[in-house]
C-alpha positions, -999 to +999 in steps of 0.1 A: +028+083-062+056+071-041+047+082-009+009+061-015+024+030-021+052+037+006+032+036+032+011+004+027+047-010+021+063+003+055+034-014+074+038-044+048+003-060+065-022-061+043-049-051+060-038-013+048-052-021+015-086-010+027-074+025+038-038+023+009-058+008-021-039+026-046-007+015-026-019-020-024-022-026-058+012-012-066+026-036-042+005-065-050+016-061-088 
């Protein structure tokens, strides 16, 4: 699940969370 949560954290803006959810949860906590 690397490259999910890589992208969300390469753009690191928050607003990706819509389209990265998985990623943003992973990078929220």
């Amino acid at each position: 699940m690397v490259s999910i949560w890589f992208l969300p954290w390469v753009f690191s803006a928050g607003c990706v969370c819509g389209f990265f959810f998985y990623g943003c949860i992973d990078k929220e906590g």
